[in-house]
Backbone as JSON Lines, residues from 0, in Angstrom:
{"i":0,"aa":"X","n":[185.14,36.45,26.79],"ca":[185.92,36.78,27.97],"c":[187.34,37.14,27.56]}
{"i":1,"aa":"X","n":[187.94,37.67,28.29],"ca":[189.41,38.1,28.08],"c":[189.87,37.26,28.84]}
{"i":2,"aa":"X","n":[191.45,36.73,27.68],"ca":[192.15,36.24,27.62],"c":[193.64,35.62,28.64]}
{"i":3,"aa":"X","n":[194.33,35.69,29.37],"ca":[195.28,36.7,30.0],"c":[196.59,35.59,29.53]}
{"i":4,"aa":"X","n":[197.49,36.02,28.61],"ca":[198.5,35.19,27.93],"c":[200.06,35.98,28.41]}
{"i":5,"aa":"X","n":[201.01,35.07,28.23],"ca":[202.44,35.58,28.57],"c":[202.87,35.69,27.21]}
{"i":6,"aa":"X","n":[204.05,36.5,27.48],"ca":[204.9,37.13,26.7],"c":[204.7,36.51,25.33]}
{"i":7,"aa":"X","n":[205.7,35.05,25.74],"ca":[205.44,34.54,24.3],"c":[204.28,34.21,23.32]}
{"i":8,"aa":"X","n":[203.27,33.92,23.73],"ca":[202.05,33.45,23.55],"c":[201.41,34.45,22.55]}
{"i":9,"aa":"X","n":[201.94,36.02,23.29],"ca":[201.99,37.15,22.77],"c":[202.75,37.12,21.21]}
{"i":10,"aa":"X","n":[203.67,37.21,21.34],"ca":[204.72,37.11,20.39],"c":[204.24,36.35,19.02]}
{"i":11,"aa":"X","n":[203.91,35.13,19.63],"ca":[203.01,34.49,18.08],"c":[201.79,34.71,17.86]}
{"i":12,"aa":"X","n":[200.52,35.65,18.51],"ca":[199.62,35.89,18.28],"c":[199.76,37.3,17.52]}
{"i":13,"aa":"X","n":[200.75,37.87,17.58],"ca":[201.74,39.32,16.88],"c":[202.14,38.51,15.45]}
{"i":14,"aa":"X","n":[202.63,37.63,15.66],"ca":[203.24,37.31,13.8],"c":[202.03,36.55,13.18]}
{"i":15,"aa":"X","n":[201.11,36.02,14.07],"ca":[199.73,35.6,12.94],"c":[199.22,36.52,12.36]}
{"i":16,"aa":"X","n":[198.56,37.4,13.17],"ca":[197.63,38.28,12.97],"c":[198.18,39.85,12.38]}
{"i":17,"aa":"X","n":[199.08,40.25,13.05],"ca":[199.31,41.65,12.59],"c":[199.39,42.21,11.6]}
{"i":18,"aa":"X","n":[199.85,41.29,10.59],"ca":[199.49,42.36,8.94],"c":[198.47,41.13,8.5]}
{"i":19,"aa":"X","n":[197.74,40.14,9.13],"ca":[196.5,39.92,8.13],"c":[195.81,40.75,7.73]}
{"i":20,"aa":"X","n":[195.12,40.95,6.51],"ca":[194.26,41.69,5.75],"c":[192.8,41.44,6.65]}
{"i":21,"aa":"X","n":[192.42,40.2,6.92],"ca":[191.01,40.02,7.67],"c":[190.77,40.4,8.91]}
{"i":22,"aa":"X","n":[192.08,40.55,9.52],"ca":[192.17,40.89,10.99],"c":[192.16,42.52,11.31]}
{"i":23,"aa":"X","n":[190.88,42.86,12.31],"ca":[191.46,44.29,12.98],"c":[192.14,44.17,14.21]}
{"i":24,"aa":"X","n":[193.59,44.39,14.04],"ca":[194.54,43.87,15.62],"c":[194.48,45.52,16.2]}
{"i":25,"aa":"X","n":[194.32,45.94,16.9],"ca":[194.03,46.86,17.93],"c":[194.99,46.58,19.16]}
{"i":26,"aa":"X","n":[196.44,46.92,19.03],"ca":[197.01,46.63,20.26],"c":[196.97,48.14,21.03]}
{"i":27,"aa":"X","n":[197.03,47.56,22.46],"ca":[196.84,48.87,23.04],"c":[197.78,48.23,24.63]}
{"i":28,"aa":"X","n":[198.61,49.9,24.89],"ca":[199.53,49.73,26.02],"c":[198.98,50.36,27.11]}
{"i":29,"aa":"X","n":[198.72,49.3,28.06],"ca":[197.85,49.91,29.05],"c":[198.96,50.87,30.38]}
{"i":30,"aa":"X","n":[200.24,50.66,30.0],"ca":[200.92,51.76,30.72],"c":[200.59,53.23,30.18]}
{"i":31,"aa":"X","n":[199.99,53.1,28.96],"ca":[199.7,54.61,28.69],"c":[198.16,54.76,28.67]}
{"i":32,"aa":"X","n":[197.27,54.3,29.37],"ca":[196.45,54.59,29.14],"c":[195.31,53.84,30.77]}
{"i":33,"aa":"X","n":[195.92,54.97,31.64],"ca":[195.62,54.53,32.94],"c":[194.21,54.87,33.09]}
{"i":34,"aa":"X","n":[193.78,56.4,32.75],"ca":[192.29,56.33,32.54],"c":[191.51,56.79,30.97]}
{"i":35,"aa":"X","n":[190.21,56.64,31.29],"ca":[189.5,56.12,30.43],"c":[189.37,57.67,29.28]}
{"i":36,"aa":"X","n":[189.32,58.88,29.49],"ca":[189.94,59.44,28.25],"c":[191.15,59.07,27.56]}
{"i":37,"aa":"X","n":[192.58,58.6,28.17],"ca":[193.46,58.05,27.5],"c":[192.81,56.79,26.79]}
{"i":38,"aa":"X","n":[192.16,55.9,27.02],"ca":[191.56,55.09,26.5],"c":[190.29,55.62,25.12]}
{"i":39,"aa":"X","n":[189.53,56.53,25.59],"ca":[188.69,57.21,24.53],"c":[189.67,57.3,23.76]}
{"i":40,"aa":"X","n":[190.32,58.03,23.67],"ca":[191.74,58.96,22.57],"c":[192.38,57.99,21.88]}
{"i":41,"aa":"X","n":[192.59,56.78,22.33],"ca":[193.23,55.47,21.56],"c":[192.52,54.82,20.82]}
{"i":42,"aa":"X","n":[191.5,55.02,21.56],"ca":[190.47,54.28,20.54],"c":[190.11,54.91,19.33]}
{"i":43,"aa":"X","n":[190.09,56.62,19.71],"ca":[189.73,57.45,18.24],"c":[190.31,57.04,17.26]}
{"i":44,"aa":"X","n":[191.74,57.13,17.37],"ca":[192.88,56.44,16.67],"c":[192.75,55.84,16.01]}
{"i":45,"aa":"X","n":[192.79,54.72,16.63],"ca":[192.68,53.34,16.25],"c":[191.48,53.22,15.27]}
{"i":46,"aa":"X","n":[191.01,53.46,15.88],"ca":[189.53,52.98,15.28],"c":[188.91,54.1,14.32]}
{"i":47,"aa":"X","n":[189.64,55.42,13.9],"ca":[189.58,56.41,12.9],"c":[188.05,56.84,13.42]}
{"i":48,"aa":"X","n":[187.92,57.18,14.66],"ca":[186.38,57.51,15.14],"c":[186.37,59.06,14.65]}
{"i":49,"aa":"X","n":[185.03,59.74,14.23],"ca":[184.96,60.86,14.21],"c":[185.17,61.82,15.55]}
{"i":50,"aa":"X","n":[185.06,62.97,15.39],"ca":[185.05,63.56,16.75],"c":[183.49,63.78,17.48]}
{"i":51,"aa":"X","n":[182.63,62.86,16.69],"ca":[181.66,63.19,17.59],"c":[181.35,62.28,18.46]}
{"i":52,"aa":"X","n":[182.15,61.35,18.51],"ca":[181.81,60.07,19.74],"c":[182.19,60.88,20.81]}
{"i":53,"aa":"X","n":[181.23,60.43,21.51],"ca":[180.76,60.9,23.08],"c":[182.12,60.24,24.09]}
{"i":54,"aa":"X","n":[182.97,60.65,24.79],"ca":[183.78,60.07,25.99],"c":[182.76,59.97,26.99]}
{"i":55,"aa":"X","n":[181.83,58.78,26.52],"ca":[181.67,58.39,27.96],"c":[181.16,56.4,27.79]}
{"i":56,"aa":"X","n":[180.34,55.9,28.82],"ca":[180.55,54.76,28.72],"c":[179.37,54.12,27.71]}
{"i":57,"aa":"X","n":[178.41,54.99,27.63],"ca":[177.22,54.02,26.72],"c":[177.32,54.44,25.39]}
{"i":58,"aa":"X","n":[178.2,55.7,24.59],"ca":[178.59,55.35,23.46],"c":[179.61,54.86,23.21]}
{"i":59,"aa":"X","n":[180.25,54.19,24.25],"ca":[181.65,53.27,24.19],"c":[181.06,51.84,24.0]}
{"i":60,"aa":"X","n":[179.63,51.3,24.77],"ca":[179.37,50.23,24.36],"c":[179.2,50.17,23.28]}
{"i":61,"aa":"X","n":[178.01,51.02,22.81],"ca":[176.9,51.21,21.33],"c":[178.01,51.23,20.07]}
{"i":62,"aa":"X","n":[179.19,51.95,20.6],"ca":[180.02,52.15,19.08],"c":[181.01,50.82,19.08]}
{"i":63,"aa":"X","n":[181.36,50.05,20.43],"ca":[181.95,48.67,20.62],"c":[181.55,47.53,19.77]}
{"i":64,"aa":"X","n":[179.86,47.88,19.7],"ca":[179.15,46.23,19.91],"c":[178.48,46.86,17.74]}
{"i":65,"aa":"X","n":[179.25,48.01,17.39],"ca":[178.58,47.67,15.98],"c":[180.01,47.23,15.36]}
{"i":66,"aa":"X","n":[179.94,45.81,14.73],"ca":[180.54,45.86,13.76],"c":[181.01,45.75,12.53]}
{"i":67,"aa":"X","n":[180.68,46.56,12.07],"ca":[180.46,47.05,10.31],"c":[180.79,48.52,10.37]}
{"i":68,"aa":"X","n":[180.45,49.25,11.65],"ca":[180.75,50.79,11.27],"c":[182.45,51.27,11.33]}
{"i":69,"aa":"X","n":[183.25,50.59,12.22],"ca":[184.23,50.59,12.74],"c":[184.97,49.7,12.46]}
{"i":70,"aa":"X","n":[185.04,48.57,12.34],"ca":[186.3,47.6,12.3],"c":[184.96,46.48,11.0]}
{"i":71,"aa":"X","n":[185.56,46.36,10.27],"ca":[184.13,45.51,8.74],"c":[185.39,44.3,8.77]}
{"i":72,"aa":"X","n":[185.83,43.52,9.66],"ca":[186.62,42.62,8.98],"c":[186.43,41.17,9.98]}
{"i":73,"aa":"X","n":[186.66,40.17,9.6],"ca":[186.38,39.11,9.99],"c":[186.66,38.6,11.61]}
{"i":74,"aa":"X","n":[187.88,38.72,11.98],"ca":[188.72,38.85,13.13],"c":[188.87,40.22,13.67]}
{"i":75,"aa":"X","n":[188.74,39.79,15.04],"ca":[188.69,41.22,15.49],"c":[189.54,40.97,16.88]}
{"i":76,"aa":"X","n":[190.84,41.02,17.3],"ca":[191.3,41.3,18.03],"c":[192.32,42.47,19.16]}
{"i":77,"aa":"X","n":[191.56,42.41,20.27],"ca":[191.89,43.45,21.02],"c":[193.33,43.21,21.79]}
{"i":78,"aa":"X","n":[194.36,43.58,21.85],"ca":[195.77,43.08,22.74],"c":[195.59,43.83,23.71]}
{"i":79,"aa":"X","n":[196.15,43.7,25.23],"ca":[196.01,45.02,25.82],"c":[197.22,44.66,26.88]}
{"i":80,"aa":"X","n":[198.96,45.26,26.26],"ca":[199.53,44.92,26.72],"c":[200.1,45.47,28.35]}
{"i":81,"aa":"X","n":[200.65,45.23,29.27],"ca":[200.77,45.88,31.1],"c":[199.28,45.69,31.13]}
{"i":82,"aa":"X","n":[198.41,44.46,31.15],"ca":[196.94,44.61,31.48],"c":[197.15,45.49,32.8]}
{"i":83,"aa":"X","n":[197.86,45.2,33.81],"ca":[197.55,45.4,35.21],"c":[197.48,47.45,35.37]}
{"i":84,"aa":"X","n":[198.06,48.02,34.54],"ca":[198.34,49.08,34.5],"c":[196.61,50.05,33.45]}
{"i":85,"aa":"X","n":[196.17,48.79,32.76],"ca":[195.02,49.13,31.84],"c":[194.09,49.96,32.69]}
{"i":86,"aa":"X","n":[193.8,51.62,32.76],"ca":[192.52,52.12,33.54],"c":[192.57,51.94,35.43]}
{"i":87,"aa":"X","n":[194.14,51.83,35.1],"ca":[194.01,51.93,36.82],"c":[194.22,52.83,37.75]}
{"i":88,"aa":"X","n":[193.45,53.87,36.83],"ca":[193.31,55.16,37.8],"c":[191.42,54.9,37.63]}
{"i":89,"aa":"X","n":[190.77,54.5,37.32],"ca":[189.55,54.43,37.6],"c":[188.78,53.92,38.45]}
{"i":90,"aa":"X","n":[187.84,54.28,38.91],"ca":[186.95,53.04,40.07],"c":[186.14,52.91,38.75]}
{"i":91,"aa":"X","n":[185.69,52.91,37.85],"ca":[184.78,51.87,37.19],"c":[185.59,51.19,36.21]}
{"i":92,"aa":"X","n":[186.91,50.65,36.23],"ca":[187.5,49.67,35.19],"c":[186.82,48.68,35.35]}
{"i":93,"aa":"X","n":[186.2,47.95,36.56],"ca":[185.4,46.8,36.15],"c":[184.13,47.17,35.27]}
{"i":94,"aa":"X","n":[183.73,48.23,35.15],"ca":[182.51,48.2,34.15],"c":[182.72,48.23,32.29]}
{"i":95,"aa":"X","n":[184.37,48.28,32.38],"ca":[184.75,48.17,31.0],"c":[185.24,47.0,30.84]}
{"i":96,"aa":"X","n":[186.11,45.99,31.87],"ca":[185.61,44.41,31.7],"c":[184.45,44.09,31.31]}
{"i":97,"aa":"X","n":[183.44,44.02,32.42],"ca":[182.27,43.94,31.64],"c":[181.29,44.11,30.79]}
{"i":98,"aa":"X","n":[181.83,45.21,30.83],"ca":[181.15,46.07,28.64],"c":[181.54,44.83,27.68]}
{"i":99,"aa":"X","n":[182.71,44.64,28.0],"ca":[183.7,43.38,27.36],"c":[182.96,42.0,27.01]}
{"i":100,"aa":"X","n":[183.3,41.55,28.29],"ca":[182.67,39.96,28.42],"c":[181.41,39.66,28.57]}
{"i":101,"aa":"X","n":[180.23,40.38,28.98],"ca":[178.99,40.64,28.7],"c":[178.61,40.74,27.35]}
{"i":102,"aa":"X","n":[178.97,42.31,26.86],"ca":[177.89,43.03,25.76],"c":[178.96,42.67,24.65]}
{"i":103,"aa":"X","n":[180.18,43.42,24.41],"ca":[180.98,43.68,23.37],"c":[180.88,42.13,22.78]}
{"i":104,"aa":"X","n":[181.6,41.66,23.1],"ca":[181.93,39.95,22.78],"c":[181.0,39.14,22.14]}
{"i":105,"aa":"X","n":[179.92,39.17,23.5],"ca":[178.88,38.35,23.02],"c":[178.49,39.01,21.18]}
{"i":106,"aa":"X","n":[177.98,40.31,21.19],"ca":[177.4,40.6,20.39],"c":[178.1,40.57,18.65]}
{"i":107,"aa":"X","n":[179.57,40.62,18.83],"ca":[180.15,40.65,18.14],"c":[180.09,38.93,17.55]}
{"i":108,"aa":"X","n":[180.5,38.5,18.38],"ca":[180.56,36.86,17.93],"c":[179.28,36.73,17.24]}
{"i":109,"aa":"X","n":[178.03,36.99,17.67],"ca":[176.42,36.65,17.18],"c":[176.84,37.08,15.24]}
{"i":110,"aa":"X","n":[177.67,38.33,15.29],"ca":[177.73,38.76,14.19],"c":[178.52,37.78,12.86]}
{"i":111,"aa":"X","n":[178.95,36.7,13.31],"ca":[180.3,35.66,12.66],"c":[181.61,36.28,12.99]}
{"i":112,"aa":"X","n":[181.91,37.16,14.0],"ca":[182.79,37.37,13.85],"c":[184.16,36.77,15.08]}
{"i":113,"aa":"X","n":[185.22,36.95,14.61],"ca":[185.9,35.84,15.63],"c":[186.53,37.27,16.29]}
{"i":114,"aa":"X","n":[186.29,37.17,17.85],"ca":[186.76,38.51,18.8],"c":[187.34,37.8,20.02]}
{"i":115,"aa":"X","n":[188.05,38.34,19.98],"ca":[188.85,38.0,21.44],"c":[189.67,39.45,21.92]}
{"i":116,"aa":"X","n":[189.37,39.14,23.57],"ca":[190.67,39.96,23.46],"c":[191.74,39.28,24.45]}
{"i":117,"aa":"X","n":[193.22,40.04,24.47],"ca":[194.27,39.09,24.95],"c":[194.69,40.47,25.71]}
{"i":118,"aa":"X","n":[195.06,39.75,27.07],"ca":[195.79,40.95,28.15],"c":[197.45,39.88,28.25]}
{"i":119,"aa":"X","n":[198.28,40.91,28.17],"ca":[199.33,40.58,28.73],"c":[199.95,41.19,29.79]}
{"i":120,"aa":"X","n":[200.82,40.6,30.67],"ca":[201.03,41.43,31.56],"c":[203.15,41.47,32.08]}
């Protein structure tokens, strides 16, 4: 499940993790990224995706929930700072919560891996 932490909470989960070697920290500003192509496009980024991932939602799960192809490291955390601003031009942002706390999470954890994600707002 996601997280929802203040500022500071923020702040030291930023000086643990951010240049660990084991950790993939994935922060993402949800003032810029109201809908879900801004979100595809960050993720390319981030996540050095080829250009053939599909913008849409079931290769957003399928490429979410592998991990070894995309993020191979022990910790895997997602930040997602202005949560309230995250995809809020969409009517299906609740189906990317729940991609989340359903599929992504669960499946990742099954893998040993430690995932969380943290919204700040």
């Amino acid at each position: 499940m996601r997280e929802f932490i203040n500022k500071d909470q923020y702040r030291e989960l930023k000086k643990k993790y951010k240049d660990d070697k084991d950790c993939c920290y994935i922060k993402l500003n949800g003032k810029k990224l109201k809908t879900k192509e801004e979100y595809y496009e960050k993720l390319k980024e981030k996540l050095q995706l080829n250009d053939s991932f599909s913008n849409n939602i079931n290769a957003y799960s399928d490429m979410m929930r592998d991990p070894y192809t995309y993020y191979n490291k022990d910790i895997i955390l997602f930040v997602i700072k202005n949560y309230d601003k995250f995809l809020c031009e969409e009517a299906s942002r609740s189906s990317y919560n729940q991609i989340f706390d359903k599929d992504i999470i669960p499946v990742l954890r099954s893998e040993d891996k430690y995932v969380h994600v943290y919204c700040v707002n």
